[in-house]
MARMAR-791370 format. One line per 10 residues: number of its first residue (from 1); their letters; for each residue x negated, y negated, z of C-alpha. Coordinates in steps of 0.2 Angstrom, whole numbers, always signed. Each point is the difference from the previous one (the first is absolute). Last residue first. Layout:
! residues N
NUM> a> X,Y,Z  ...
This chain:
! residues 518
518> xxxxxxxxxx> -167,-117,-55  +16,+1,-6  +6,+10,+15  -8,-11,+11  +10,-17,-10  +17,+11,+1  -5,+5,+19  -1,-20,+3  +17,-5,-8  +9,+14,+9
508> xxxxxxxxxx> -8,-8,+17  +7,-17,-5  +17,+7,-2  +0,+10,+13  -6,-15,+13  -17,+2,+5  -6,+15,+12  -11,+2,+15  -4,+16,+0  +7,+14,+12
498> xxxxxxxxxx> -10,+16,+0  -17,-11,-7  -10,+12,-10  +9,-1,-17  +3,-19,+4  -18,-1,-1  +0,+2,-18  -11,+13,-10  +2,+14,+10  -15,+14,-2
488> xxxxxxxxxx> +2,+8,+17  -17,-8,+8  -1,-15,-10  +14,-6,+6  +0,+5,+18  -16,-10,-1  +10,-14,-5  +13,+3,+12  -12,+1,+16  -10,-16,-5
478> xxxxxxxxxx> -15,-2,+7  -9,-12,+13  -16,-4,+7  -10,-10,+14  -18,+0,+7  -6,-8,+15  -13,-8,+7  +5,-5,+18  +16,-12,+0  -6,-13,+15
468> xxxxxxxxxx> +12,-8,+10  +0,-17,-12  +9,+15,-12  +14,+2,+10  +2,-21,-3  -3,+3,-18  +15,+14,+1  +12,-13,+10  -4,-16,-10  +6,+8,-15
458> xxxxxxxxxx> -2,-12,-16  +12,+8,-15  -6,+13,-12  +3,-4,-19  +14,+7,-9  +13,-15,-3  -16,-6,-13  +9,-17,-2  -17,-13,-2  +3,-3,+22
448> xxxxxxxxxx> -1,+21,+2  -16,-3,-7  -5,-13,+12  +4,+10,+14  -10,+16,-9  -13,-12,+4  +6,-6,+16  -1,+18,+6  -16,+4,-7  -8,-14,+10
438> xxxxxxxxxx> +9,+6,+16  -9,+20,-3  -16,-11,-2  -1,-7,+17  +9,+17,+8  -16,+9,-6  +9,+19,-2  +3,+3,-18  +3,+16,-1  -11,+11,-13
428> xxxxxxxxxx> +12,+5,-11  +14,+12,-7  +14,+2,-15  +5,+18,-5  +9,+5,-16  +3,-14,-12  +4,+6,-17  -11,+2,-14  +1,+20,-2  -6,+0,+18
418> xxxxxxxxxx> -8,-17,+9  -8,-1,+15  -1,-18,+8  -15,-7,+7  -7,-13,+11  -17,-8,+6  +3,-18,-1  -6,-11,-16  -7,-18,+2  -17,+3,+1
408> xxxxxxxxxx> -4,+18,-2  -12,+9,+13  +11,+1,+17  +14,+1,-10  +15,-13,+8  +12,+10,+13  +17,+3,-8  +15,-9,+8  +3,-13,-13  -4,+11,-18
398> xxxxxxxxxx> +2,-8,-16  -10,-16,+4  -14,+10,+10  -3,+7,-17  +2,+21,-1  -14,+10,+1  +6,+17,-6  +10,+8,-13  +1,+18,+6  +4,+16,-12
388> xxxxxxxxxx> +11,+13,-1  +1,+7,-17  +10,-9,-12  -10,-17,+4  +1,-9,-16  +15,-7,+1  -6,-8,+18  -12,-11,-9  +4,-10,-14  +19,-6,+2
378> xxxxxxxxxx> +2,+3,+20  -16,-6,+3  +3,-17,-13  +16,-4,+9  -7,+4,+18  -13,-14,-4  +13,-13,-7  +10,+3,+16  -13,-2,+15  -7,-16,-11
368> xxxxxxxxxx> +19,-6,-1  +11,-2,-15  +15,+2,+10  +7,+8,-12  -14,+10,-9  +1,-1,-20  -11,+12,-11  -1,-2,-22  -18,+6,+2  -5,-19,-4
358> xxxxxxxxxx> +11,-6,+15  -8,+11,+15  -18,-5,-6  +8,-20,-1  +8,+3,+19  -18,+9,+7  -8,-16,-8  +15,-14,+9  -4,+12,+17  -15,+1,-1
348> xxxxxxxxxx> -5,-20,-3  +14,-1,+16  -15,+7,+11  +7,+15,+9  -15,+12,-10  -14,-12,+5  -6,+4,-15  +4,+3,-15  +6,+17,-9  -11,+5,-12
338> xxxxxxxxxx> +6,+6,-15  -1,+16,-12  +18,+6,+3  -7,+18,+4  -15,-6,+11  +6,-14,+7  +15,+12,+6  -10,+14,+6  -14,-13,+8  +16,-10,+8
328> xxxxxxxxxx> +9,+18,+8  -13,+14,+1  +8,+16,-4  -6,+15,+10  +6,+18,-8  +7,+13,+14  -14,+13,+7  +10,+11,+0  +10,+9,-8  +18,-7,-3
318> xxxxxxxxxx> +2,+5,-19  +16,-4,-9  +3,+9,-14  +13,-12,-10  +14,+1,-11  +7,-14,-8  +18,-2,-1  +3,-15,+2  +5,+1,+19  -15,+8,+2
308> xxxxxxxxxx> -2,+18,+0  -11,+8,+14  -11,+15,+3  -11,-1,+16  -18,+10,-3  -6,+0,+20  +6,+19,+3  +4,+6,+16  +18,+5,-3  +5,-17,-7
298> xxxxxxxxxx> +8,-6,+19  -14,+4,+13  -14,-2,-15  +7,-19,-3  +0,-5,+21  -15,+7,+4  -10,-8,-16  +8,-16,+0  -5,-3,+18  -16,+5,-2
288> xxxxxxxxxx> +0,-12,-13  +6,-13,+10  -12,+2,+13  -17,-2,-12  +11,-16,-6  +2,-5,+20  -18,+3,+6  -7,-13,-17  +15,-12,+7  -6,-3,+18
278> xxxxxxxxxx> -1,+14,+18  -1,-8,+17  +20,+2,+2  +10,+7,-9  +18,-7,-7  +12,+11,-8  +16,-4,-12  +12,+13,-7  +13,-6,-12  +17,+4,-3
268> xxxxxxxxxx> +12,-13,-11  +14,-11,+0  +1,-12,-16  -3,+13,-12  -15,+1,-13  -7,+11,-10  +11,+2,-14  +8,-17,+2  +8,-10,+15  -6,-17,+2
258> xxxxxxxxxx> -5,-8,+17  +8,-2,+17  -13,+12,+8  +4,+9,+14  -10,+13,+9  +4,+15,+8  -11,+11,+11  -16,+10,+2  -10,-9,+13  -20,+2,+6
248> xxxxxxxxxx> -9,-5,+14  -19,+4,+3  -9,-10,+13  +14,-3,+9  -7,-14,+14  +10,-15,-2  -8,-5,-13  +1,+13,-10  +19,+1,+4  +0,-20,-7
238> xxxxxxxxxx> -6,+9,-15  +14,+10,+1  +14,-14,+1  -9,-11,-15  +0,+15,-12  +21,+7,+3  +3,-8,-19  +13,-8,-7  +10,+0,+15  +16,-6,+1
228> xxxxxxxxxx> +1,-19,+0  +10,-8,+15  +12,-16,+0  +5,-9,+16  +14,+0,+14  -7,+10,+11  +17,+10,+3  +3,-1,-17  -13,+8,-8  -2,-4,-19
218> xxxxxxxxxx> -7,+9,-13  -13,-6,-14  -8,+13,-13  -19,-4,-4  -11,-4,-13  -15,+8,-2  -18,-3,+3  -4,+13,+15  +0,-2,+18  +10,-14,+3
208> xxxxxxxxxx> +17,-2,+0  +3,-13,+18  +14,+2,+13  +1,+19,-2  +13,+14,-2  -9,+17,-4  -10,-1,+16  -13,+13,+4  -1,+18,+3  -15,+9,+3
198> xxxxxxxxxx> -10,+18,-4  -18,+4,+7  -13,+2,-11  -14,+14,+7  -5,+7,-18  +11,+13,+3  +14,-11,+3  -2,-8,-17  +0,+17,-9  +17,+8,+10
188> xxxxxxxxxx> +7,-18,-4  -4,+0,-20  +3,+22,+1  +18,-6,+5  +4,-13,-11  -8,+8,-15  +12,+16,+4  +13,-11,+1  -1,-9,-17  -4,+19,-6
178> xxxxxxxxxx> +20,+6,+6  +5,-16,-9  -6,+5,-16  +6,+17,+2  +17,-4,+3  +1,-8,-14  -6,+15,-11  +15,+8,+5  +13,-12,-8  +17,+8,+5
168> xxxxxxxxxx> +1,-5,+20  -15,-13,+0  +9,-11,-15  +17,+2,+9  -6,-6,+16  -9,-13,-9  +14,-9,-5  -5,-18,-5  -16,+7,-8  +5,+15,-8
158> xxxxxxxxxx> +19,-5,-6  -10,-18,-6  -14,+11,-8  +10,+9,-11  -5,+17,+0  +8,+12,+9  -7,+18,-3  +15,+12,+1  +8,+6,+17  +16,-8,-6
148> xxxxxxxxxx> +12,-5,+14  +17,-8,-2  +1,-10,+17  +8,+6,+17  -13,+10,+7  +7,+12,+14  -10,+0,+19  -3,+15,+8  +11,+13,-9  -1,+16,+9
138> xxxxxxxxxx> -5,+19,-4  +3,+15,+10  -9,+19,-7  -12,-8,-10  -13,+10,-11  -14,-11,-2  -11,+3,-14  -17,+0,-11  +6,+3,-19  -9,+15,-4
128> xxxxxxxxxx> +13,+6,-17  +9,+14,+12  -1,-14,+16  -14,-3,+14  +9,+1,+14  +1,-9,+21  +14,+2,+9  +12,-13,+5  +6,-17,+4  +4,-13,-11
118> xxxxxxxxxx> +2,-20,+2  +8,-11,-12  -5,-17,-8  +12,-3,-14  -10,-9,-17  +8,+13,-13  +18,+5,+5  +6,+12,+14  +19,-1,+1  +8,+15,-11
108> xxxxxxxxxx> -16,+13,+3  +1,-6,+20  +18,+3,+1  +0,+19,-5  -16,+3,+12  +11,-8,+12  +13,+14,-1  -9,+14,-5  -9,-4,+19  -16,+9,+6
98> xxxxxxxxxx> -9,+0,-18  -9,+17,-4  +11,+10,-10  +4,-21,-5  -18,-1,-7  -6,-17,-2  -19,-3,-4  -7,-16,+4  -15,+0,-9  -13,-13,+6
88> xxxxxxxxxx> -9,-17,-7  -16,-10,+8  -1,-19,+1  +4,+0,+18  +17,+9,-4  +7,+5,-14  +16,+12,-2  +5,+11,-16  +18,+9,+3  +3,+17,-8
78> xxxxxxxxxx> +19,+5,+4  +5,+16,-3  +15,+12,+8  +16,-9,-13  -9,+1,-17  -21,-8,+0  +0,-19,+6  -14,-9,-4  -2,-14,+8  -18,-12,+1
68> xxxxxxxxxx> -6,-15,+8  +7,+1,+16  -9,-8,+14  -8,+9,+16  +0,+10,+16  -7,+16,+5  +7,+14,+11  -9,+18,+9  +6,+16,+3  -12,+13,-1
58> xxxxxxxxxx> +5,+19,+2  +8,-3,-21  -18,+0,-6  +1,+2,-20  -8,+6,-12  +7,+1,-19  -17,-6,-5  -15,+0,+10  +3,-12,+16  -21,-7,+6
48> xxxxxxxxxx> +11,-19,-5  +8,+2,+19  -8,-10,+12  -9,-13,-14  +14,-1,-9  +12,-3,+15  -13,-13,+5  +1,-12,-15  +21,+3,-1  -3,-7,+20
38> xxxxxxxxxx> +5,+13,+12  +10,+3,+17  +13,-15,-5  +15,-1,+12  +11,-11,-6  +7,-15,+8  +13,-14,+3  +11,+8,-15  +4,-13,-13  +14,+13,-12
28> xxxxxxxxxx> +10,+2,+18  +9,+16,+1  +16,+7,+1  -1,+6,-20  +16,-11,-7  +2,-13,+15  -18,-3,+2  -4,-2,-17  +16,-12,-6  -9,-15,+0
18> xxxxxxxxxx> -17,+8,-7  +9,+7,-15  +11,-15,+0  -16,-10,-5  -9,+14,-10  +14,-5,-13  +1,-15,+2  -21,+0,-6  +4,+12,-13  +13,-11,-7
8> xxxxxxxx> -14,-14,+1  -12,+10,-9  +11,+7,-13  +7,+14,+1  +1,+17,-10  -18,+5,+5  +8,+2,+18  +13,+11,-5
């Protein structure tokens, strides 16, 4: 009957099914609970050693799960298809061995694709091998109300804006998120290893700082004033340094109120660190231990990462160390065949960088030194890193909280990790002089006065923590959902994201048209 309907006949339908349940069987269809002695995953393991045709009928156990098969064979079979925990198992229904005739005559005429029932039995392997439970009771658990089809789904709009459907029938999903996990895990399990010690610190803040990025605005009422969330937890865990953590690190949300593309959304995961007594050159040696642990633990120990970019292009990416170093000005110089001049702050840089950036057909708004820099990297340099690969030494005019290089005048000693041209990883050398950690504050101050809505703000607070005394230290962070990107072969971060944020419908149905042109 069902294929008969259309979806919001079947919908009714369902409706009065569930409305008139307890009257018709003297049961609720939403019982409070359900016994579940095995997962589908570990029924397979207990009982996969069954040859065919055998069968345990001494053991009595149950399983739960969803229905994503029926077939019904004459009056006495029923063969019902469950998956649970992203694993799949036979229900076979045999009314010689079914309690009630009854209820096993109801179940074959109200049991629909998408119904979460409960089963309890003995364990078979059938006459074709097909692992099995036998049951002698069953019970619906909770009935779906919606047309169902276990098929692919594709439209990403069904995917994105209901994710429960896309992990239910899309298996591969699963996977991706089950690797997002993993990395996760094996990040914390590494960090505590290495004697880091995990923190919590503010989301809501009365200052952004932390990061160049600009922030989403709240409003608490009881105090009566605006707050930022955070875009990055930095200033709060070297404040932890300070006050005597000597390594802290965070894995959180951060909030960004920025474009949404492939690679970016406006909430995202990050995990920051902060050591003390170690400097940038520890840090890249760090990272690609870091790399290492975490890409063998989810790519069954190999290094060689396959991934498809969004284009199409397939690439072998290779994360054996030790990871391509990418010098920032002499790279630049070098492949545009200039010379930047010096002081690099000095408005005569600013007007040459804006000439350079103009002849290449490239326009920065603002059109700051920080932003015409960051428009030739992003356009010369980072494409070119497909393996990882760290651009380093970065101009003190790009980078406010990064300690100035002890050998290069003018640049700090700071790196970012690039894969397949995207940002990866972004650490430094903290800037710990309180004196010059000001001055970097009213330069990006007088940024922020051109129009460049991204630039830090001056925080009284963290330079006064720094007055204290901030030991050396050394400070990095990474990207959970890019990593989980690259690591399960998804070529937007919405794929990796269980709830992304998403435009209106119309707007997103505009962007997947231009992705799948691409």
């Amino acid at each position: 009957m069902a294929e008969t309907l259309n979806a919001g006949e079947y919908h009714n339908s369902r409706v009065e099914l569930v409305q008139s349940y307890e009257d018709s069987f003297g049961r609720t269809p939403y019982p409070h609970k359900f016994n579940v002695e095995y997962t589908i995953p570990a029924y397979i393991e207990t009982f996969g050693h069954l040859g065919n045709q055998e069968s345990n009928e001494e053991v009595t156990t149950s399983v739960a799960g969803r229905i994503c098969s029926i077939r019904s064979y004459g009056k006495k079979l029923m063969f019902i298809d469950i998956r649970n925990n992203g694993a799949e198992l036979q229900v076979l229904v045999n009314l010689g061995k079914y309690g009630d005739a009854e209820e096993f005559a109801n179940f074959k005429k109200t049991l629909r694709l998408g119904d979460v029932i409960g089963a309890t039995g003995f364990p078979l392997r059938s006459r074709s091998g097909e692992l099995s439970i036998c049951p002698q009771t069953m019970l619906l658990l909770s009935p779906c109300l919606h047309m169902m089809s276990m098929n692919s789904i594709e439209d990403k709009q069904v995917r994105f804006r209901q994710r429960y459907l896309d992990l239910l029938i899309n298996k591969d999903v699963r996977n991706k998120f089950i690797v997002r996990s993993t990395l996760i895990s094996e990040l914390r399990s590494f960090l505590e290893e290495n004697e880091f010690m995990e923190v919590e610190t503010p989301v809501m803040n009365a200052l952004a700082g932390g990061a160049t990025a600009r922030p989403f605005v709240t409003h608490h009422h009881d105090l009566g004033r605006d707050l930022f969330l955070r875009v990055a937890p930095e200033l709060h865990l070297k404040m932890l340094v300070v006050g005597g953590f000597d390594r802290v690190f965070e894995i959180g949300k951060q909030f960004r109120n920025e474009g949404i593309d492939p690679t970016h959304n406006p909430e995202f995961t990050s995990c920051e660190f902060y050591q003390a007594y170690a400097d940038y050159e520890d840090l890249m040696t760090f990272t690609e231990q870091i790399l290492v642990r975490l890409v063998k633990k989810v790519n069954n120990g190999s290094l060689i990462v396959n991934y498809t970019e969004i284009d199409g292009t397939e690439r072998e990416i290779d994360f054996t160390p030790p990871f391509q170093r990418v010098p920032l000005i002499a790279t630049l110089e070098e492949e545009l065949n200039i010379t930047f001049p010096r002081p690099l702050d000095s408005e005569e840089t600013r007007l040459f960088l804006e000439k350079v950036c103009l002849e290449r057909g490239l326009v920065s708004n603002p059109p700051t030194t920080s932003r015409l820099i960051d428009k030739l990297v992003s356009t010369v340099l980072e494409p070119r890193l497909i393996n990882p690969g760290f651009i380093t030494d970065h101009p003190q005019v790009m980078s406010p909280l990064a300690k100035y290089h002890r050998s290069e005048p003018e640049l700090t000693e700071r790196f970012e990790l690039f894969v397949c041209g995207k940002e990866l990883c972004n650490a430094y050398t903290e800037l710990n002089n309180p004196f010059v950690q000001r001055e970097r504050f009213l330069q990006q101050a007088q940024d922020a006065a051109m129009g460049d809505n991204e630039a830090q703000p001056i925080d009284d607070g963290f330079c006064t923590a720094l007055e204290y005394g901030l030991p050396p230290t050394a400070g990095w962070g990474m990207g959970i959902d890019r990593l989980a990107m690259f690591l399960s072969n998804s070529n937007t971060i919405k794929e990796v994201i269980l709830f992304p944020a998403m435009r209106s419908v119309q707007e997103d149905q505009e962007e997947d048209q231009e992705e799948d042109k691409e």
